[in-house]
N, C-alpha and C positions, 0 to 999 in steps of 0.2 A: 220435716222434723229437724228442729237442733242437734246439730252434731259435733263431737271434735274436727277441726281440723287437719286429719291424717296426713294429708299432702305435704301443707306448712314444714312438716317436721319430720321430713322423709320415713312417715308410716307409724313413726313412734310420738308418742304424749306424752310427756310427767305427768304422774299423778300424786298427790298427797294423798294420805289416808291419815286421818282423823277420826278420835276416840268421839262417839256421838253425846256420851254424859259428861266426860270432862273435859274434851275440847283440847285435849294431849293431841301434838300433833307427832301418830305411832312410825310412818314410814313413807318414804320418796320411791316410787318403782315407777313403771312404762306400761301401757299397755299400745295396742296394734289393734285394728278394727274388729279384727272376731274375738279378742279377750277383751275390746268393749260391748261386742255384742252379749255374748256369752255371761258377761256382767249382767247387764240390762238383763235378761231372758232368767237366769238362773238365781240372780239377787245375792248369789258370794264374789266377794272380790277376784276376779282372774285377771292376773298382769301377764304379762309379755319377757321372759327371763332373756336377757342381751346376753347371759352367758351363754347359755343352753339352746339359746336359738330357738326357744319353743313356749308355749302357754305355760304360765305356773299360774295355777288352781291354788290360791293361798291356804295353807292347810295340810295341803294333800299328804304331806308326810307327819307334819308334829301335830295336826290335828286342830290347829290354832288359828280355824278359819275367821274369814270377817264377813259379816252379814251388812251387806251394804241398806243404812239406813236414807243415805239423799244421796245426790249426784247434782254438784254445780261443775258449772265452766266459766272460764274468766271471761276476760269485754274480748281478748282475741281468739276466740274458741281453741286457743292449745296450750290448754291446762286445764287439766282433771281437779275437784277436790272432791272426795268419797270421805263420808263419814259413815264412821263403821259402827257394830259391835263387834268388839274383838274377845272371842272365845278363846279362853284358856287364858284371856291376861297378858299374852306377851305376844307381840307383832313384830319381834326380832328373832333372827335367825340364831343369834347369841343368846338367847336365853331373855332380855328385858322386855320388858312393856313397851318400849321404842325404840328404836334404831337410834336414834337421838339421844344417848346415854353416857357419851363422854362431854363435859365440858370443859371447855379452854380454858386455863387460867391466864390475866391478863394481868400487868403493871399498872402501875399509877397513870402511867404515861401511858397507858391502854397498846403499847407494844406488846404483840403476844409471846408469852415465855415459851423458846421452844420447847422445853422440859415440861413443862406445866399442862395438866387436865386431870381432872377428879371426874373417878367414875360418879353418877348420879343413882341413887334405883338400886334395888337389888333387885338379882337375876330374878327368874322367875319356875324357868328352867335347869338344865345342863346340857348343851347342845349332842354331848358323845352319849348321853343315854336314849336323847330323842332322832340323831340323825345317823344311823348305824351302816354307815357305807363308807 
């Protein structure tokens, strides 16, 4: 069977996750061989939290799981892409629909302003009502 390449990437994968109707691309995480298993078996997104050292079960606390609808990998099996349904709307920790919510402002001359980025999106959330620790 097809599988990531764990080794390649000493155990960890990027994975994108991807809105499966609009094609928003919601968030960059990791997973590790049993938060792909556990993907695979269960059909909700579980990554691998590099801070936490352990499975995060996406949802588990705001409730805003994703229901893995496909699973590709690229031409060198280490990259994930998971297209999701994303329940509740927001696939960020901040409160938006994507982790991907600030953008750069650049110059004419496409050098980037370091002052420069417009939030995109309204929240969707308020992280301090939904993450109470």
């Amino acid at each position: 069977m097809l599988r990531p390449d764990f080794k390649k990437c000493n155990g960890l994968v990027p994975v994108i996750a991807q809105d499966d109707k609009s094609s928003d691309v919601l968030m960059l995480a990791y997973m590790n061989e049993e938060a792909y298993d556990e993907t695979l078996k269960t059909g909700k997104a579980v990554y691998y939290s590099r801070s936490r050292n352990k499975l995060w079960r996406k949802g588990e606390e705001s409730g805003n799981v994703q229901n893995v609808k496909s699973i590709f990998l690229d031409c060198d099996t280490d990259t994930i892409l998971i297209r999701v349904d994303q329940v509740g709307g927001a696939a960020c920790h901040e409160g938006y629909k994507s982790c991907f919510f600030r953008k750069i402002i650049t110059d004419a001359d496409t050098q980037i302003n370091p002052e420069g980025y417009e939030i995109i999106g309204e929240p969707i959330f308020d992280p301090k009502n939904v993450y109470k620790k």
